[in-house]
N, C-alpha and C positions, 0 to 999 in steps of 0.2 A: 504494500500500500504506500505508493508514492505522498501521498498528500498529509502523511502521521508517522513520527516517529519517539516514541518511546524512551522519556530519557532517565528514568530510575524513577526510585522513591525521592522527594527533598527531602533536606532536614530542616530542622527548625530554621536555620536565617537563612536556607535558599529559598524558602519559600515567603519570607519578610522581602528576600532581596527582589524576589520576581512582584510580589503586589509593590514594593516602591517602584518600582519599572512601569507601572503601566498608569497612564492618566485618571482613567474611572473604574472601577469594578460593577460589571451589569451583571449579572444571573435573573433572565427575563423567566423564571421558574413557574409554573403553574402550581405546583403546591405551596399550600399555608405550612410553611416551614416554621414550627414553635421555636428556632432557637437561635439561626441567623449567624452561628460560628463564624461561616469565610466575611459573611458582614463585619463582625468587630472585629477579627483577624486582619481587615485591609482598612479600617478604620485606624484601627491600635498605631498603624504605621503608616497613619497620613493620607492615606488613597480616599477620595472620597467615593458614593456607591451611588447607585440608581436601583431601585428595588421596585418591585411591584407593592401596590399597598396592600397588603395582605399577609397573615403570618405573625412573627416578631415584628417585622419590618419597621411597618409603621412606629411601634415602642421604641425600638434601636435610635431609629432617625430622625425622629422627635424629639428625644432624651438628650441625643448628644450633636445634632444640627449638624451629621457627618457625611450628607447627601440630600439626594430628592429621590421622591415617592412619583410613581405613576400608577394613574388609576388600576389598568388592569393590562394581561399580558400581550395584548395586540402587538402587532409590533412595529404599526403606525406609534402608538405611544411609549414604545422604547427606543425608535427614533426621534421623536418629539424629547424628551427626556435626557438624552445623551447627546442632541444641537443644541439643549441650553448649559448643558456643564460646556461644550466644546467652545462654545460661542461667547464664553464667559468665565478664561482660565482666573483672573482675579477672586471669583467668585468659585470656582473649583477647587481653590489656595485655601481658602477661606474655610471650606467644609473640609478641606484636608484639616487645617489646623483643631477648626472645634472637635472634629471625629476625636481624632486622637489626642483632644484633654477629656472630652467626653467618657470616650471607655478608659481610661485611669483614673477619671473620677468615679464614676457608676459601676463600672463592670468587670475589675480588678479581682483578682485571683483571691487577694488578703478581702476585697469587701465582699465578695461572692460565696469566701469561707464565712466569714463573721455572719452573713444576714442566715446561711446554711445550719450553724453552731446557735441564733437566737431559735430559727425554727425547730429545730430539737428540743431544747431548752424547754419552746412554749409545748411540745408534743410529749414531753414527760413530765410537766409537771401538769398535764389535763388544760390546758389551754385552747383554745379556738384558734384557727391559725389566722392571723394580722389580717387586715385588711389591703389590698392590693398597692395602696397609696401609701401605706407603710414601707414598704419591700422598696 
């Protein structure tokens, strides 16, 4: 297969090194994805994202203003969505930057343990778990 070639596993900073490489990160994905990994993963290291609204997504890039949302996976609206980041690298900069103070602020390993270790905490000593706006 001329058109794919198969380059290993990465490791951890080859795979930081390849989302700083690239302008935007799209995954125009049809499924509501609960958790949005390669999202903060290219946020964490300044890429900003184009997501469909649907899934985490919208939480992700609301939370930490690390890209833009389009409505649904058409893909008139993933090109509509990826000519305003291109059309507007100041403003690409920009969501690079907040992404990644965003997930160090919100979505850090130490505060992802801590909110993990309160919800235990509420789950054995017979507590209801928090409200969403808590978390």
């Amino acid at each position: 297969m001329a058109d794919f070639e198969y380059e290993g596993e990465l490791t951890r900073e080859g795979k930081a090194d390849f989302l700083r490489s690239i302008d935007i990160n799209c995954v125009p994905s049809p499924y509501a994805d609960p958790k949005g990994l390669y999202v903060l993963e290219s946020m964490a290291v300044g890429t900003p994202v184009a997501s469909p609204a649907h899934g985490a997504f919208p939480e992700l890039l609301e939370s930490t203003g690390g890209g833009i949302l389009y409505p649904r996976s058409d893909p008139r609206d993933v090109a509509v969505a990826l000519a305003e980041v291109i059309r507007n690298p100041g403003r690409a900069s920009e969501m690079g930057t907040r992404g990644a103070a965003g997930v160090r602020r919100l979505y850090s390993i130490d505060r992802s343990a801590a909110k993990a270790a309160e919800t235990y905490s509420r789950l054995a000593a017979g507590t209801r778990t928090a409200s969403p706006a808590s978390i």
